[in-house]
N, C-alpha and C positions, 0 to 999 in steps of 0.2 A: 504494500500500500504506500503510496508515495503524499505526503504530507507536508502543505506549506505553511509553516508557523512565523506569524509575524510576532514582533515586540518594539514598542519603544523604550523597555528599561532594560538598558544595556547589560548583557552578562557579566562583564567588567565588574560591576558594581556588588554589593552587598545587600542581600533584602530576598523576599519571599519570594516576587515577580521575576524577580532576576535566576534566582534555583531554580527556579521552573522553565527556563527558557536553557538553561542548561542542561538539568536534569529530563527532562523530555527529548532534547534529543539526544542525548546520549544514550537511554535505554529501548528509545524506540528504535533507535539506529540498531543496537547490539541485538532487538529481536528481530531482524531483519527486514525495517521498512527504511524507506528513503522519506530521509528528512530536510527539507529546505529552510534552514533559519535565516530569514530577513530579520535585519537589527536596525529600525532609523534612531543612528546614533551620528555625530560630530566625531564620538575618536577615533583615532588611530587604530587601526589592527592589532598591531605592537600590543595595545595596550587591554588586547583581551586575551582573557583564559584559554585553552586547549576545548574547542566545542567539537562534540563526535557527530556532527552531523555530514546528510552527503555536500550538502554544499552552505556555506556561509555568505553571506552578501551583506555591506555594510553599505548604507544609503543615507544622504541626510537628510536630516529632518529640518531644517527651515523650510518655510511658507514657499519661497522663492523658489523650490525645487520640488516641490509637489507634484506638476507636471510628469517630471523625468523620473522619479520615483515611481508613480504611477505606471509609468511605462514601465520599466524597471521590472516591476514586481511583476505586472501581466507577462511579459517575456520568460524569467524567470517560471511559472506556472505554466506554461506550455511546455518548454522548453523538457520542465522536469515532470510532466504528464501529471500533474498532481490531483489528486482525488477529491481533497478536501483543505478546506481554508481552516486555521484557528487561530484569531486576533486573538491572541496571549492579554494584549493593551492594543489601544486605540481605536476600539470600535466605534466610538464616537466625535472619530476624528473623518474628517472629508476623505481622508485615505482608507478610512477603513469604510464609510460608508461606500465610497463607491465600489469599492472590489468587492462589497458583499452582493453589490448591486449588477456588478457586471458577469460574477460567476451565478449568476442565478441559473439555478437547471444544471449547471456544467459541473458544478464540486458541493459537496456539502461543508456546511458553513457553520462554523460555533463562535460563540465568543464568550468572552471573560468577564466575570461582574464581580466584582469586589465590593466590600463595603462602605471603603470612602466612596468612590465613584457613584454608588445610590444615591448616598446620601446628600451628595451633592448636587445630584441631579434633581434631587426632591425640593430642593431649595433653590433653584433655578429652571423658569421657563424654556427657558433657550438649551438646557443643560439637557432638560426634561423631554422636549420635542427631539433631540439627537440621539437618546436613550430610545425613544420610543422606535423610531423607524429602524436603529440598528435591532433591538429587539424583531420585528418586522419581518426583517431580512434576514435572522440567525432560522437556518436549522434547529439548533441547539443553542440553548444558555449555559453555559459552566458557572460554577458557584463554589467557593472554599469551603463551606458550611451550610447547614439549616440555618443557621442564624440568620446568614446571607440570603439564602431563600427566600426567606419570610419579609426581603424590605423589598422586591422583585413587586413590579407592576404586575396587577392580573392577568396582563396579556401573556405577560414570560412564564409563568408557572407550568402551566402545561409541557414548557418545552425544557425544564432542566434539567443538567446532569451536574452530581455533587461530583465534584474534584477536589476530596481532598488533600494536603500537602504531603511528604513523606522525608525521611531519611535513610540514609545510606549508614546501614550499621557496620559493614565492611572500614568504615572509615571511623568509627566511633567502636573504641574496643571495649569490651564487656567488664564488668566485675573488677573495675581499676579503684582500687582504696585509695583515701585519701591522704597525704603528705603532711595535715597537720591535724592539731589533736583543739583545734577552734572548732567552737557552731562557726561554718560559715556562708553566710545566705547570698546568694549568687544571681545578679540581673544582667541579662543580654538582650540589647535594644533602643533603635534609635532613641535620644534622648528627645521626646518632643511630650508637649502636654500627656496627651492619651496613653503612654504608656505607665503614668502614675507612680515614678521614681520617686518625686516629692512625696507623696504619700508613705513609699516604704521607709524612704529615709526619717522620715517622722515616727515613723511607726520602730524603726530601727531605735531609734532614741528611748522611746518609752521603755522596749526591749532590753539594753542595756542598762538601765536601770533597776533590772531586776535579775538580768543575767550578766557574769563577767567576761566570760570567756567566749564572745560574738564578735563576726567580723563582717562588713558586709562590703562584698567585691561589686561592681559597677564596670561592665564591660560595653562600648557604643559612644556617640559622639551624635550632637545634633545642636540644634539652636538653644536648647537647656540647659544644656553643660555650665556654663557658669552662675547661672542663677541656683543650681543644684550644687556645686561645690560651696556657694556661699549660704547655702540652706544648712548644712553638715557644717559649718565655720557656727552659726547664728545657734545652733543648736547644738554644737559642744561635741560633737561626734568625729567631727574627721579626722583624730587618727584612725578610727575605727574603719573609715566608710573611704574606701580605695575606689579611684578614679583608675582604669584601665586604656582608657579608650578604644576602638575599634581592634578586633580579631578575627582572626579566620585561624584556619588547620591546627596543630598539634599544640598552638597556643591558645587555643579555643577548649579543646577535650582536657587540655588539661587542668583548666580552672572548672570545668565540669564534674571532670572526677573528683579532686579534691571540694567540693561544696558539699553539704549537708539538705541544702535544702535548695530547690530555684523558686524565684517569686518574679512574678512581674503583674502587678495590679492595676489592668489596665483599667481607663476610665471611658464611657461612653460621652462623647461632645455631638454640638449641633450639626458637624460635616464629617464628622470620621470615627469609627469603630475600628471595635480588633473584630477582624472577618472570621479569625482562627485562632494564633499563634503557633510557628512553629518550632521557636524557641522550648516550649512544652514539651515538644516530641524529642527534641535533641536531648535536653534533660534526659526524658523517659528512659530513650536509649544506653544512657549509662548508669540507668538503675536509681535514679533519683527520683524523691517525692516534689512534688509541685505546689505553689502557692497562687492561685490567681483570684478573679472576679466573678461574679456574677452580669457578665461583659458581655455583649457579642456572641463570638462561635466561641469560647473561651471554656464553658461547661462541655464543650463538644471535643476539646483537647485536653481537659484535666479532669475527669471523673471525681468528684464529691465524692469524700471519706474511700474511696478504693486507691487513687493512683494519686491524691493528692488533699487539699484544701481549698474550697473556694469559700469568697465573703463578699460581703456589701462594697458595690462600688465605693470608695470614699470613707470609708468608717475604720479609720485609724486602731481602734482604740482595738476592734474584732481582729486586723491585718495584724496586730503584735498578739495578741492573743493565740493566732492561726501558727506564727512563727513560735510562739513562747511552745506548744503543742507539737509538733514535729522536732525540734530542737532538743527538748527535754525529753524523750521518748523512743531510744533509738532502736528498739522493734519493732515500733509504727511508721518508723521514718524506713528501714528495711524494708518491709510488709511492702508499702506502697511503692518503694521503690521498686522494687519486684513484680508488682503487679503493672506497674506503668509499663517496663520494657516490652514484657510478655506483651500486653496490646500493642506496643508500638512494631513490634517484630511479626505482627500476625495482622496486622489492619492500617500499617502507616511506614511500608519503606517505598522510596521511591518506583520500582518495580513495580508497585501496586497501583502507584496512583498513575503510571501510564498508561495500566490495563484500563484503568477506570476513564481515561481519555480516551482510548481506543472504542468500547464503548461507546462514548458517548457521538464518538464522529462518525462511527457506524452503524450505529442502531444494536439493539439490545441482541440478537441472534447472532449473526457475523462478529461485533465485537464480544459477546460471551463466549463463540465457540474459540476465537482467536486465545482469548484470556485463559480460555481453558488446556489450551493445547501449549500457549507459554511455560503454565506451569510445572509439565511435568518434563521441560528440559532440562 
C-alpha cells in the first residue's frame, strides 16, 4: 500500500506530532508499505533525523510558494501511485484543503484533529468554516483520544478512527532501578500554561514540608521557564526543584529510570487541552506510577488507582496529597508501576498504533486483516 503523509511539524523537532511523522513511517515502511513523507518545513535536510521512509520531500511552507508546493505534492502522488492521503497537520490549511479536494475519488483521505486545533476552531468562525469543509472532504477523522472525540463537530463522529500515541520499548529498557535513594518526582514537557508545572511546583512545596528526602526534576523548555524558576526562588524550593531543560535519548531514560514517580498536571484552558499525553506512556514503559489530571484524554493514558493517580484540575493541596501517597508507599508505587508497562506493552507501542492507522485508511476489513497478518511476523 503506498501512502502519502503530509506534516507541517517538522520531524527535526521535539513533540507528539512530530513522533508520529517519524514513527509512522518508519514502521509502516519496515511492514512493507511505501511511504511518502512531505514535510512543509524552512530547514535544512542536514538538520533532520534518519526518517525510514520511501521517499522524503522537504517543501516550504511560506504563503508565496503555495502554488509550487501544491504542485509538488500532486506530482509527488502520482508519481508514487499513492493510495491514500493523511494530513498528519494542516488540514485546515489551503494546502490541505485542496489536495483533499483534488484526490477526491482517486485516494482515501484522513486527517488529524487534535485538541488545541478544536478548540480553537470553536472559538473562531473563520477557524470553524475551515474545520468544517476539511471534515467534509476527510474519508476519515483521526483522533488521539475519546476525549478528543467528544469536542469533534456532529458531522465528524461518524467518521473516526482513534489513533492512539505509542512507544518504542526497544529503546526504553525494562526494570532499570534507580541511582538515588530520593522521592524523586519527574516532569517532561513543554513549559507552557496547560501543562501545570506551576501547580506541581507549589504543590512540590507543601510536599517538602512534610517530606525531607524529595526532589523534583523539571525536564522541557518553553515560554514558562523563567516565571517557573522564579516561582521555586519565591517559594523557597529550588535547591530542590532542578531545571533540566530539553532531552531526548539515553538522557531522557535515564532521568526516567531513576524517578519514583512522573507527574505532569495538566490544566484544561479556553484554546488548548492535553488530547493524551505521551509523556505517560514513556513513564509507563519503564515501570513507573503516574500522577496527572482529570484533563482531556489524560484519564485515557493514566488509569485511576491501577497505573497511577489522577486529581482535580488545579487543586494543589489533593496534587501533594497524590505525591505524598505514591512517595511514601513503595509497593503501591511498584504495583502501579507494573501495571502501567504491562498496558503500555500490550495497547501503546508504536507498532500498534500504525496498525490502528492502517485501519483507519483502509477500512475496518482490509486494515484488520492486514493488522492481523503483521502480527504474527
Amino acid at each position: 500500500m503506498n501512502i502519502l503523509l503530509i506534516t507541517f511539524d517538522t520531524p527535526a523537532h521535539v513533540g507528539g506530532l512530530e513522533a508520529r511523522s517519524r514513527e509512522y513511517s518508519y514502521h509502516l515502511t519496515k511492514m512493507g508499505h511505501k511511504v511518502s513523507l512531505v514535510v512543509l518545513s524552512d530547514l535544512p535536510k542536514s538538520d533532520f533525523p534518519t526518517i525510514h521512509a520511501e521517499r522524503l520531500v522537504l517543501l516550504p511552507s511560506s504563503s508565496r510558494s503555495l502554488l509550487p508546493a501544491l504542485y509538488s505534492i500532486l506530482k509527488i502522488a502520482k508519481s508514487s501511485r499513492s493510495s491514500s492521503l493523511f494530513l498528519l497537520t494542516g488540514a485546515t490549511t489551503p494546502i490541505g484543503l485542496f489536495l483533499s479536494m483534488v484526490t477526491f475519488g482517486w485516494m482515501r483521505r484522513m486527517i488529524f484533529s487534535y485538541g488545541k486545533d478544536l478548540m480553537v476552531a470553536r472559538n473562531s468562525f473563520f477557524q470553524k468554516l475551515l474545520y468544517h469543509f476539511s471534515v467534509l472532504m476527510a474519508d476519515r477523522v483521526g483522533v488521539n483520544s475519546r476525549a478528543t472525540a467528544r469536542l469533534l463537530p456532529a458531522s465528524a463522529r461518524s467518521k473516526v478512527t482513534l489513533l492512539y500515541p505509542g512507544v518504542n520499548p526497544e529503546s526504553s529498557p525494562a526494570n532499570q532501578e534507580s541511582n538515588t535513594s530520593r522521592g524523586v518526582i519527574l516532569f517532561v514537557g513543554r513549559l507552557v500554561r496547560r501543562k501545570g508545572a506551576n501547580d506541581l511546583i507549589e504543590a512540590f512545596r507543601l510536599l517538602s514540608m512534610e517530606m525531607d528526602n524529595v526532589e523534583l526534576r523539571i525536564i522541557g523548555d518553553g515560554p514558562e521557564r523563567n516565571n517557573l524558576v522564579r516561582l521555586a526562588q519565591e517559594l523557597r524550593v529550588s535547591n530542590k526543584v532542578i531545571f533540566l531543560g530539553e532531552m531526548t535519548g539515553e538522557q531522557l531514560y535515564k532521568n526516567y529510570a531513576d524517578c519514583t514517580v512522573f507527574c505532569m498536571p495538566s490544566r484544561t484552558l479556553r484554546d488548548d487541552i492535553e488530547g493524551f499525553g505521551i509523556v505517560f506512556l514513556e513513564a509507563g514503559v519503564f515501570g513507573k506510577p503516574s500522577i496527572g489530571t482529570w484533563s482531556g484524554g489524560i484519564p485515557e493514558a493514566v488509569l485511576d488507582k491501577q497505573t497511577g493517580l489522577l486529581v482535580e484540575e488545579g487543586n494543589v493541596t489533593a496534587l501533594k496529597d497524590a505525591l505524598r501517597t505514591i512517595l511514601s508507599n513503595k509497593e503501591l508505587a511498584r504495583k502501579m508501576g507494573e501495571n502501567s508497562r504491562r498496558r503500555v506493552l500490550k495497547e501503546f507501542t508504536w507498532r500498534i498504533a500504525s496498525e490502528r492507522l492502517l485501519i483507519g485508511l483502509y477500512g475496518s476489513e482490509e486494515g484488520l486483516v492486514d493488522a492481523a497478518r503483521l502480527r504474527k511476523r
